[in-house]
C-alpha positions as CSV (number, residue, x, y, z in Angstrom):
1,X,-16.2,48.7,40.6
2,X,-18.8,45.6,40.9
3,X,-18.6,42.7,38.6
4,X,-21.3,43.4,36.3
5,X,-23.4,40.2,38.1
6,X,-22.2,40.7,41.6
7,X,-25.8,42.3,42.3
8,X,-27.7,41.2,39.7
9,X,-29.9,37.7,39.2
10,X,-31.2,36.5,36.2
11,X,-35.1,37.5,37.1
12,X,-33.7,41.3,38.9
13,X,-35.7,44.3,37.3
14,X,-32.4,46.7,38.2
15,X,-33.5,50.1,39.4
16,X,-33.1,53.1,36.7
17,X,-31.9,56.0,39.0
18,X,-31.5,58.7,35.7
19,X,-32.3,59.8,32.4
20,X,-30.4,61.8,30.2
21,X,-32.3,65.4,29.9
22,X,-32.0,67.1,27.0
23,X,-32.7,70.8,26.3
24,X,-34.1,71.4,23.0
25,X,-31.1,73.5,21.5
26,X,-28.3,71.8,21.0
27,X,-28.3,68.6,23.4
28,X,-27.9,64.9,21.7
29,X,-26.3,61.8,21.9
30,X,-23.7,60.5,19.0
31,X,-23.7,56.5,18.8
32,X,-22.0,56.8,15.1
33,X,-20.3,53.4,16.4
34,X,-23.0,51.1,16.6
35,X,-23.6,51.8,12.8
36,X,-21.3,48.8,11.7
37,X,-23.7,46.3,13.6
38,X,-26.7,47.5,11.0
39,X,-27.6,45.6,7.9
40,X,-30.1,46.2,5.1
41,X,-33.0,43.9,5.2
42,X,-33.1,42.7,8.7
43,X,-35.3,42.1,11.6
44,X,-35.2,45.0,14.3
45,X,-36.8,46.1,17.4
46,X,-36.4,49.0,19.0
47,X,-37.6,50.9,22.3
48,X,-37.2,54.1,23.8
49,X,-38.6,55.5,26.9
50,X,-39.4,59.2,26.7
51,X,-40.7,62.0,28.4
52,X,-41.5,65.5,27.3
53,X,-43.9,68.7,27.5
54,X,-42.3,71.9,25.2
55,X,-42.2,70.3,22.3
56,X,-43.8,71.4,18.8
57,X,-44.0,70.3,15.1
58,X,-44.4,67.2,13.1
59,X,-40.7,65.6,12.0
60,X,-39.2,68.3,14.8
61,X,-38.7,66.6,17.4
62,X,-36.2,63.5,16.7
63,X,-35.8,60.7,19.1
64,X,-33.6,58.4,17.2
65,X,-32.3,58.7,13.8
66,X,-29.6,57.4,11.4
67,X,-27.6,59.0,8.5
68,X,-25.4,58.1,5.6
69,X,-22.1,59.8,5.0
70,X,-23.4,62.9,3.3
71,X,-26.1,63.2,5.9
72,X,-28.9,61.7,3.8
73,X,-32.1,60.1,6.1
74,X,-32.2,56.5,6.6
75,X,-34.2,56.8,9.4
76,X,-35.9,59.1,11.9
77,X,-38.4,58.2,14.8
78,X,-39.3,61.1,16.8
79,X,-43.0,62.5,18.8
80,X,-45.3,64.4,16.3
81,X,-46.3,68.0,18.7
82,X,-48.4,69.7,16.2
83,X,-52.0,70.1,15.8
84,X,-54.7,69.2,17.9
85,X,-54.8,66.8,20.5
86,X,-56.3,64.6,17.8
87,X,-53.5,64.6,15.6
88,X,-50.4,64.1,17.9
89,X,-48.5,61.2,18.0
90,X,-45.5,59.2,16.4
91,X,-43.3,60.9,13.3
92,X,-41.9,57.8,11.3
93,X,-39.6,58.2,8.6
94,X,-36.9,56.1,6.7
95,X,-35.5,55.5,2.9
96,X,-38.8,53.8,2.0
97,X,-41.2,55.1,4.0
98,X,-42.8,58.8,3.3
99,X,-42.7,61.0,5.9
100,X,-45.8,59.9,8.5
101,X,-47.0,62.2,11.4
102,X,-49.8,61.8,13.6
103,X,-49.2,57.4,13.8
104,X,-51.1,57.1,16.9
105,X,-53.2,60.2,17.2
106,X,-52.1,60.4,20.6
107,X,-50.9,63.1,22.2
108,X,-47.5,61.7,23.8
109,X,-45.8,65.0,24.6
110,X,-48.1,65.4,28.1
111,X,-45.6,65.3,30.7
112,X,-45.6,61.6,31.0
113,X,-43.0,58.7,30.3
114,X,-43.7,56.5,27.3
115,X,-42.5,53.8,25.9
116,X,-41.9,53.3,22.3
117,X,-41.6,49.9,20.9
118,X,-40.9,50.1,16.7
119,X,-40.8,46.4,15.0
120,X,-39.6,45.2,11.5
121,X,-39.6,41.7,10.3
122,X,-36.7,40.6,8.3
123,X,-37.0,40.0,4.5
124,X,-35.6,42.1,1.3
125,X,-37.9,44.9,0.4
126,X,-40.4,46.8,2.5
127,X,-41.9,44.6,5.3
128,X,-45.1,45.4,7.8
129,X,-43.4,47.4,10.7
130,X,-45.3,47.7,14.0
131,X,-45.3,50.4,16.0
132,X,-46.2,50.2,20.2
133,X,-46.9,53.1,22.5
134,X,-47.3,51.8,26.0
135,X,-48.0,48.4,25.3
136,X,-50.8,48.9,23.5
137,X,-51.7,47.2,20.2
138,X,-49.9,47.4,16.8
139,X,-50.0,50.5,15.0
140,X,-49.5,49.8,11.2
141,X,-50.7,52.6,9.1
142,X,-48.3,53.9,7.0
143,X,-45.6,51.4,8.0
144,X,-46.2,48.5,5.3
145,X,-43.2,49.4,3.4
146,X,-40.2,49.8,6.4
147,X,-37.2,49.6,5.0
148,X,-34.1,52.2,6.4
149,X,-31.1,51.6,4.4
150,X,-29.2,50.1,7.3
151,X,-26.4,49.7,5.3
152,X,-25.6,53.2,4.2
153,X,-25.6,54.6,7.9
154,X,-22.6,55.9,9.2
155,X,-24.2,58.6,11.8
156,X,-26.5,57.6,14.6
157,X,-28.1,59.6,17.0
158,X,-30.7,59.8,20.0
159,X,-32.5,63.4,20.3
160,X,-31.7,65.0,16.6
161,X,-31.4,64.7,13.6
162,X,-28.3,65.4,11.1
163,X,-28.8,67.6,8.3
164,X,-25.2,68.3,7.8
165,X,-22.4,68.2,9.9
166,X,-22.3,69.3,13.3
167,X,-22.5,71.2,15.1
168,X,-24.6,73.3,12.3
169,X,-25.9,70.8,10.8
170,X,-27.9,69.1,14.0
171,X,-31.6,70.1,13.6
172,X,-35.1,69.0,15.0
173,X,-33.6,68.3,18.4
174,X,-36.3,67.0,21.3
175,X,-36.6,68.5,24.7
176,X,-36.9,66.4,27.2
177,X,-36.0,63.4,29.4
178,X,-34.8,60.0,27.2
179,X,-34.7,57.1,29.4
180,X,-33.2,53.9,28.3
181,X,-33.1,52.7,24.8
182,X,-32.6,49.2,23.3
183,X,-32.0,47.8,19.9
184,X,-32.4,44.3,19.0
185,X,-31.6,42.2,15.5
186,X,-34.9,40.4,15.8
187,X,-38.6,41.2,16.0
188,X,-40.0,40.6,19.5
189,X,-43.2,39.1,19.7
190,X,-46.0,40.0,21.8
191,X,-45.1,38.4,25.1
192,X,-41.4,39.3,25.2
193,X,-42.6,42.9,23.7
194,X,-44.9,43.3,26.6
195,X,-42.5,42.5,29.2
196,X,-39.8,45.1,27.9
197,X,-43.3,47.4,28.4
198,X,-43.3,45.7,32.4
199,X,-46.2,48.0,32.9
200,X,-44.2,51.2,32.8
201,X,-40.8,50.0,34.9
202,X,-37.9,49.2,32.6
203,X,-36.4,45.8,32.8
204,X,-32.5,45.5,32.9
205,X,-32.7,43.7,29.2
206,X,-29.5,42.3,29.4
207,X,-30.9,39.3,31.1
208,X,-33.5,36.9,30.6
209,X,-37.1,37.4,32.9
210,X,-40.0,35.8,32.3
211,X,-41.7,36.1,29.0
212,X,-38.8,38.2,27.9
213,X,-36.2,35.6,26.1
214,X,-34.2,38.0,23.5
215,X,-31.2,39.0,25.5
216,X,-29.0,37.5,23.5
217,X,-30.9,39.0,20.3
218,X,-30.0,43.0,22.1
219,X,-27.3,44.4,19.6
220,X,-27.6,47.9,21.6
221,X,-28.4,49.1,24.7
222,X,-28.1,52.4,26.7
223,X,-29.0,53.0,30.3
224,X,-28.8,56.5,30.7
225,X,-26.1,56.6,33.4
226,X,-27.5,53.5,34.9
227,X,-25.1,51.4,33.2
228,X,-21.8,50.1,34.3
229,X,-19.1,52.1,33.4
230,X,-21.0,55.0,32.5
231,X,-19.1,58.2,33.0
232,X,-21.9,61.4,33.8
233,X,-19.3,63.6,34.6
234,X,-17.4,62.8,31.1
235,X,-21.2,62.1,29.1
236,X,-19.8,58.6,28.2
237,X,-22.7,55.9,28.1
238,X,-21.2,52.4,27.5
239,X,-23.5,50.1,25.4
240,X,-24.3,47.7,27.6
241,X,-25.5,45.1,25.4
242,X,-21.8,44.5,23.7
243,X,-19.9,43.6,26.6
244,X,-16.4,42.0,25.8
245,X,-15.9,38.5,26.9
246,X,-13.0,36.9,28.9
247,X,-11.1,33.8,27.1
248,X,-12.8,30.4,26.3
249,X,-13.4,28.1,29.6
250,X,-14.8,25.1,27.1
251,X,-12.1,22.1,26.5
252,X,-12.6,21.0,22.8
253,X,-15.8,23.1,22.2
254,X,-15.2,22.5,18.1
255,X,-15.5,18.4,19.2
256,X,-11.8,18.0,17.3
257,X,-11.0,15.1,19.5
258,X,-12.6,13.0,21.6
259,X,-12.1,14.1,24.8
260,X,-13.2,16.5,28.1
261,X,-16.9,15.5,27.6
262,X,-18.6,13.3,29.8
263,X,-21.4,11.7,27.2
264,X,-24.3,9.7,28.0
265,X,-25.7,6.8,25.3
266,X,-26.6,7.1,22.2
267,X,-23.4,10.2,21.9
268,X,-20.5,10.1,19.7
269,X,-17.9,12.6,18.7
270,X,-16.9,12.2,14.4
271,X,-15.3,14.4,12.4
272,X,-15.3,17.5,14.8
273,X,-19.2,17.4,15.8
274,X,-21.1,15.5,18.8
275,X,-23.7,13.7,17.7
276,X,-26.9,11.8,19.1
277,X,-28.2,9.1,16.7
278,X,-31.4,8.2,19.1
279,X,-30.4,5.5,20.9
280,X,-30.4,6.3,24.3
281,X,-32.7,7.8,27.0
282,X,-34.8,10.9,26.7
283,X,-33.3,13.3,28.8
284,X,-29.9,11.7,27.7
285,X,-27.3,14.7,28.1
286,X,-23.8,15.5,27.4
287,X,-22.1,17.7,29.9
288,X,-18.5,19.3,30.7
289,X,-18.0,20.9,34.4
290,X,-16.4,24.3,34.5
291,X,-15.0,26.5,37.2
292,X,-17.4,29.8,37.7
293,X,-17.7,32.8,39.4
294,X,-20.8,33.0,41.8
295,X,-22.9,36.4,40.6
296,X,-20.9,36.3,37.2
297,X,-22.5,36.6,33.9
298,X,-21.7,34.2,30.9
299,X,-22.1,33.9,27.3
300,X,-23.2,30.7,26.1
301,X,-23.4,29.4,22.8
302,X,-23.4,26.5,21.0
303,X,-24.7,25.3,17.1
304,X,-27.5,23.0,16.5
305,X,-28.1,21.1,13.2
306,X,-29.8,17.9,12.1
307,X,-32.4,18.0,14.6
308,X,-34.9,15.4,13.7
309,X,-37.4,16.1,16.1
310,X,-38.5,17.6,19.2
311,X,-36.0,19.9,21.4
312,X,-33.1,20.2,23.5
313,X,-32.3,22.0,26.3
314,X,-29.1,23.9,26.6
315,X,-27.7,25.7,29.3
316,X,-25.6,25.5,33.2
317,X,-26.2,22.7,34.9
318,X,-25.1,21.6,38.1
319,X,-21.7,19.3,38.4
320,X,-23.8,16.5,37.6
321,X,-25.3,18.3,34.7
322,X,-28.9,18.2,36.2
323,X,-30.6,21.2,35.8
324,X,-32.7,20.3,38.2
325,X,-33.3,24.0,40.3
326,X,-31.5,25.9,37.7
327,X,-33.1,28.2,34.6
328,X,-33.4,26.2,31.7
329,X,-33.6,27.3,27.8
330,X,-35.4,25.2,25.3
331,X,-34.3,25.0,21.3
332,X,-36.4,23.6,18.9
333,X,-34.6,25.0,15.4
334,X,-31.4,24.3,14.1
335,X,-28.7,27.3,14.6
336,X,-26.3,29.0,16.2
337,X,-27.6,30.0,19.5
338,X,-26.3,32.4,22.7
339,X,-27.6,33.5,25.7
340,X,-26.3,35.2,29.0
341,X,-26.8,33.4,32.7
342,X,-25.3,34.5,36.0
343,X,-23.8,31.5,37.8
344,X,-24.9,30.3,40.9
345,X,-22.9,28.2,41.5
346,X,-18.7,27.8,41.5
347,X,-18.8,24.5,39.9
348,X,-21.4,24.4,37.0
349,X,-21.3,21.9,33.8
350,X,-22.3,23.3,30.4
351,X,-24.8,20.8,29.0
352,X,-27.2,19.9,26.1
353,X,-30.1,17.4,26.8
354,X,-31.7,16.0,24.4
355,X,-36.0,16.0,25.1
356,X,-36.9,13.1,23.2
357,X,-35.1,9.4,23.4
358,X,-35.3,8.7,19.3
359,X,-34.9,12.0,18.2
360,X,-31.6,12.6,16.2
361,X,-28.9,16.0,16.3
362,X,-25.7,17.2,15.3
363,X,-23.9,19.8,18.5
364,X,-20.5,21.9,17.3
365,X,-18.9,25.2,18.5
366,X,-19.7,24.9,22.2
367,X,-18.8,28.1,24.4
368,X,-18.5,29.5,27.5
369,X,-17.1,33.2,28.1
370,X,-17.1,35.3,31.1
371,X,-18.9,39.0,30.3
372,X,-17.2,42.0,30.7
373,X,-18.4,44.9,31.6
374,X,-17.9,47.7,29.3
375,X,-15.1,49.9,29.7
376,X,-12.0,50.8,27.9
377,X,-9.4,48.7,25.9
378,X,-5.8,48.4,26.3
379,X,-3.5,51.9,26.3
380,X,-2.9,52.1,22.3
381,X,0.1,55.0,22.4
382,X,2.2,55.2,21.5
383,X,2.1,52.2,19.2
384,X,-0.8,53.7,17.5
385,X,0.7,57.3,16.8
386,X,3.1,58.2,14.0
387,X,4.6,61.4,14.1
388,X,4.6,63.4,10.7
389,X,6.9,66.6,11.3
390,X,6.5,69.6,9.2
391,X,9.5,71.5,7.7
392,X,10.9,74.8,8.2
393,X,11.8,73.8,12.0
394,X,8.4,72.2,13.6
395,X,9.3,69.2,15.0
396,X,7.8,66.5,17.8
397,X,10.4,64.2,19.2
398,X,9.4,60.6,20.6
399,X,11.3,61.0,24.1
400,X,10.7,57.6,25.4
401,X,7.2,55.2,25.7
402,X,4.1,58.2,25.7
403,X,6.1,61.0,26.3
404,X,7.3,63.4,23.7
405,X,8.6,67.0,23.4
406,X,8.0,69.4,20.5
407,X,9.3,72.8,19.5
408,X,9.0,75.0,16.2
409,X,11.2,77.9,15.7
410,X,7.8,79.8,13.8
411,X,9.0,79.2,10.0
412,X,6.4,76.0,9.3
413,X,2.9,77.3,7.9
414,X,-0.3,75.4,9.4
415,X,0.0,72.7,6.8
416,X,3.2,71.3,7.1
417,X,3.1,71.8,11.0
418,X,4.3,68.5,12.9
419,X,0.9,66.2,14.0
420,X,0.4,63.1,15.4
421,X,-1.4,60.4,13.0
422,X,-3.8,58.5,15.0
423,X,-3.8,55.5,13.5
424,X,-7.2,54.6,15.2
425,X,-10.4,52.3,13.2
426,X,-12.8,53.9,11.2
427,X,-16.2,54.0,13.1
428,X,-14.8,53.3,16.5
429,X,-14.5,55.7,19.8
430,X,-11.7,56.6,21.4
431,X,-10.5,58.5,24.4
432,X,-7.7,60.3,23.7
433,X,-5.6,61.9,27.3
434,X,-2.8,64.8,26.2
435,X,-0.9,65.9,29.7
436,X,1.5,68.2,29.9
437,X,4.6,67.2,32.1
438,X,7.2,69.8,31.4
439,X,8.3,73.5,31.0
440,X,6.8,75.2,28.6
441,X,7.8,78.4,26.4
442,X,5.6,80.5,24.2
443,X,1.7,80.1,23.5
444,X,1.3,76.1,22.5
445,X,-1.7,75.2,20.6
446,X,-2.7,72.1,19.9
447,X,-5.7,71.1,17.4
448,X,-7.4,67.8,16.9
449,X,-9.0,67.3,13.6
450,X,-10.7,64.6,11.6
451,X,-9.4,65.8,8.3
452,X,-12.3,68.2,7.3
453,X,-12.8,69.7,10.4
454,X,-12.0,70.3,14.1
455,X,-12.9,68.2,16.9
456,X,-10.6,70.3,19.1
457,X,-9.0,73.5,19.5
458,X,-6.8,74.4,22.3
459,X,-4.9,77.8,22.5
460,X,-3.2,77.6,25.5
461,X,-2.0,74.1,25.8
462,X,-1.1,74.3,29.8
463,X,-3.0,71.8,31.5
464,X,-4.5,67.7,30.7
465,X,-7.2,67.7,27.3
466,X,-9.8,64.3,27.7
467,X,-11.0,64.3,24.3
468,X,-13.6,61.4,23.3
469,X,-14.0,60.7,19.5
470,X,-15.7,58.7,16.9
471,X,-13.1,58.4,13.8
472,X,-15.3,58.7,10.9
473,X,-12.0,58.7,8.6
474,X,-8.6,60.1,9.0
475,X,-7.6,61.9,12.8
476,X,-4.8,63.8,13.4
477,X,-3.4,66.1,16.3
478,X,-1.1,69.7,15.6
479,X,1.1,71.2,17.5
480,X,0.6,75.0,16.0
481,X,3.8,75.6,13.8
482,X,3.1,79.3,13.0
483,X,5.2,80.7,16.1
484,X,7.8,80.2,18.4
485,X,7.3,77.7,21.3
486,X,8.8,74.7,23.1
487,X,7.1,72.1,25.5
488,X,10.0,69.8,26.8
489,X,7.2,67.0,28.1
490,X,4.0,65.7,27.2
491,X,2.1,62.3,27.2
492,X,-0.1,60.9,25.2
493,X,-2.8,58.2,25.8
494,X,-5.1,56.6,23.6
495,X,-7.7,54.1,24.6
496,X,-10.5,52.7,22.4
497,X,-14.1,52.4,24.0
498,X,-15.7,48.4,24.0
499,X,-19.0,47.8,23.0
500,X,-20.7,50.9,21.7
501,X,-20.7,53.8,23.6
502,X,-23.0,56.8,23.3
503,X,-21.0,60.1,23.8
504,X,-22.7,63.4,24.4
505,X,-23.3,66.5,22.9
506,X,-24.3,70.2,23.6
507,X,-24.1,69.7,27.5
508,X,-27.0,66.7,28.0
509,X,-27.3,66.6,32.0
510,X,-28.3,63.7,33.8
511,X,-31.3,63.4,35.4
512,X,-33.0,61.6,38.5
513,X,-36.4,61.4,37.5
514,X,-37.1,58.3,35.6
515,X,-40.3,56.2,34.6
């Protein structure tokens, strides 16, 4: 597998090669984890691309909605079919805002790829959100009260919408392709909105290019089967905009002592922060080098306060800590601030310039971290697993490290039957692997359940079970205690997914054709 920046510059537009394809019936994708990165009151942006041609009805065709915990809206975005030509367009929805069809009057179910930008200022109460087809101009009718309570959802979905649980309770499902969607904790303005548009090609929004400057601001982001990691065969799409990062390569980044920084005049570390008091030279710098990884990406970020004036410039220099050749970042408000850059270079410096010669500024918590890609997490079982045996002669036995063996002599009814707790965190996805290894007599079933209802039911445990999960409370797996059976070997392993992963529903395929 490629390092996630071993092809990839900073200004590459990467290729999207699918779209997921959904069928109208039953086909959506669950992203219940990236609910805990949602707060009430604050700034979003979000785009989908789309495309479609069967579809009918105002408020029926959902293309991204969230839910509380009984299922109650807190917000749906979908395309509004029904009508005339006249009165097609967006469907809007969330706690504040009243049901809205028709924003748009434009018929967007044609056959084409769209794009659909949706924009809320931050700020308690209902605030002016924007709605963009295409690139075009701010829609605002209806939307002068936008307000979902962020803080209430627990269910999030692309293609549907829940009105109970599933699989019954998904309704108003769209048919068609979704390309890639992005969420962002910020609302983009015009020139970094328009080049998320790029004229109809989606941009690889991870990074920096040209007017768009919000990478660091994407909270979400789903490529389809474009991304890395992405599993088609398995319908697991990694977020890719939460990669994990690698360990801290900045010496004394939290300025406790003063040392590892090479500082021009005018800078002095006290009491844990760098500070520039105006006495030096505009362009004036501090600087640290840093071993890197050519076609890497990074996570920088550092905290600004104090600033008097004018700017300064933050980012990978060269050794030297010019950034002479090299993309450069300007900051002109105090603040903690990130961004992502591929390195160039094997030997860069991490500096901050200041712009002015007599402006003043307080620096703290510099960082550097290496990007992960998305993937999975360390093996959790067994350390993760309790076993919870039920009486009447249904036990599983803890054999040694993941393996196990379980009998039951038939006595046990299906409550007290022995199960696995998996001791996994509430809102996070998992992929759970159950193999069996030795000889088996009787009819084993096993059952995976999320304490109100299945997630799995196997009668004829014989071969491996891949099971991916979103633990929404309490998880468990049963071994069937109501008859006779012994398995001498099975393993377990448990793995939790980074980032926020989409996993799919109802049989979504994968599609090549793509805006």
């Amino acid at each position: 597998m490629l390092s996630l920046g071993s092809n990839i510059s900073a200004t590459q537009a990467v290729e999207a090669k699918y779209s997921a394809s959904l069928d109208g019936t039953d086909d959506y994708i669950n992203l219940d984890s990236f609910a805990s990165l949602l707060s009430d009151d604050m700034a979003f942006s979000l785009s989908i691309w789309f495309k479609g041609s069967l579809n009918t009805g105002e408020g029926s065709n959902i293309l991204f909605s969230a839910h509380n915990a009984t299922y109650g809206n807190v917000i749906r975005i979908g395309v509004d079919a029904s009508g005339s030509t006249a009165n097609k367009g967006i469907f809007y929805s969330d706690a504040s805002t009243s049901n809205h069809g028709g924003i748009g009057s434009t018929d967007l179910d044609d056959g084409e790829w769209h794009n659909l930008i949706v924009t809320r200022p931050a700020g308690a109460g209902g605030q002016q959100g924007k709605i963009y087809i295409d690139g075009g101009s701010a829609l605002t009718t209806y939307l002068h009260d936008v307000d979902p309570s962020w803080t209430s959802a627990t269910r999030v979905s692309i293609g549907q919408e829940y009105d109970d649980a599933a699989p019954s309770g998904i309704t108003d499902l769209y048919e068609g392709k979704i390309g890639e969607v992005g969420f962002w904790n910020v609302e983009l303005n015009d020139t970094s909105r328009l080049k998320v548009y790029n004229f109809g090609k989606p941009l690889n929004l991870t990074f920096d290019q040209g007017d768009y400057d919000n990478s660091s601001d994407l909270i979400g982001y789903w490529r389809m089967g474009n991304g890395f990691f992405d599993d088609k065969a398995n319908g697991i799409i990694h977020d890719q905009g939460n990669a994990v990062t690698g360990s801290e390569l900045v010496t004394n980044g939290n300025f406790s002592a003063d040392s590892g920084w090479v500082e021009g005049t005018g800078y002095d570390i006290g009491s844990g922060t760098m500070s520039y008091d105006g006495s030096g030279s505009q362009y004036g710098r501090i600087r640290q080098g840093l071993t890197t990884e050519i076609g890497a990406t990074y996570e920088l970020k550092f905290t600004l306060s104090n600033l008097s004036a004018s700017s300064v410039n933050f980012g990978f220099g060269k050794s030297s800590g010019s950034f002479s050749g090299l993309e450069q970042k300007t900051y002109s408000s105090n603040g903690t601030h990130t961004r992502r850059m591929v390195a160039t270079l094997s030997d860069h410096s991490i500096v901050v310039q200041n712009n002015s010669a007599t402006q003043t500024l307080d620096i703290d918590d510099v960082s550097v971290k290496k990007v992960s890609t998305p993937g999975f997490g360390a093996e959790l079982a067994p350390s993760s697993l309790s076993i919870v045996n039920g009486s009447g002669g249904g036990t599983i036995t803890q054999v040694s490290g993941n393996s196990y063996s379980s009998t039951s002599d038939g006595n046990n009814s299906s409550v007290i039957r022995p199960k696995f707790d998996f001791n996994t965190e509430s809102g996070k996805t998992y992929k759970l692997v159950i193999t069996p290894t030795g000889s088996i007599t009787g009819t084993v079933h096993f059952d995976f359940n999320d304490g109100s209802s299945y997630l799995f039911r196997d009668y004829d445990f014989t071969t491996t079970k891949e099971i991916y999960f979103t633990d929404n409370g309490t998880v468990f797996g049963a071994f069937n205690g109501q008859q006779v059976y012994s398995i001498s070997g099975f393993t377990i392993s448990l793995k939790k997914l980074n980032g926020n992963p989409g996993l799919t529903s109802g049989g979504v395929t994968f599609s090549s054709d793509t805006p």
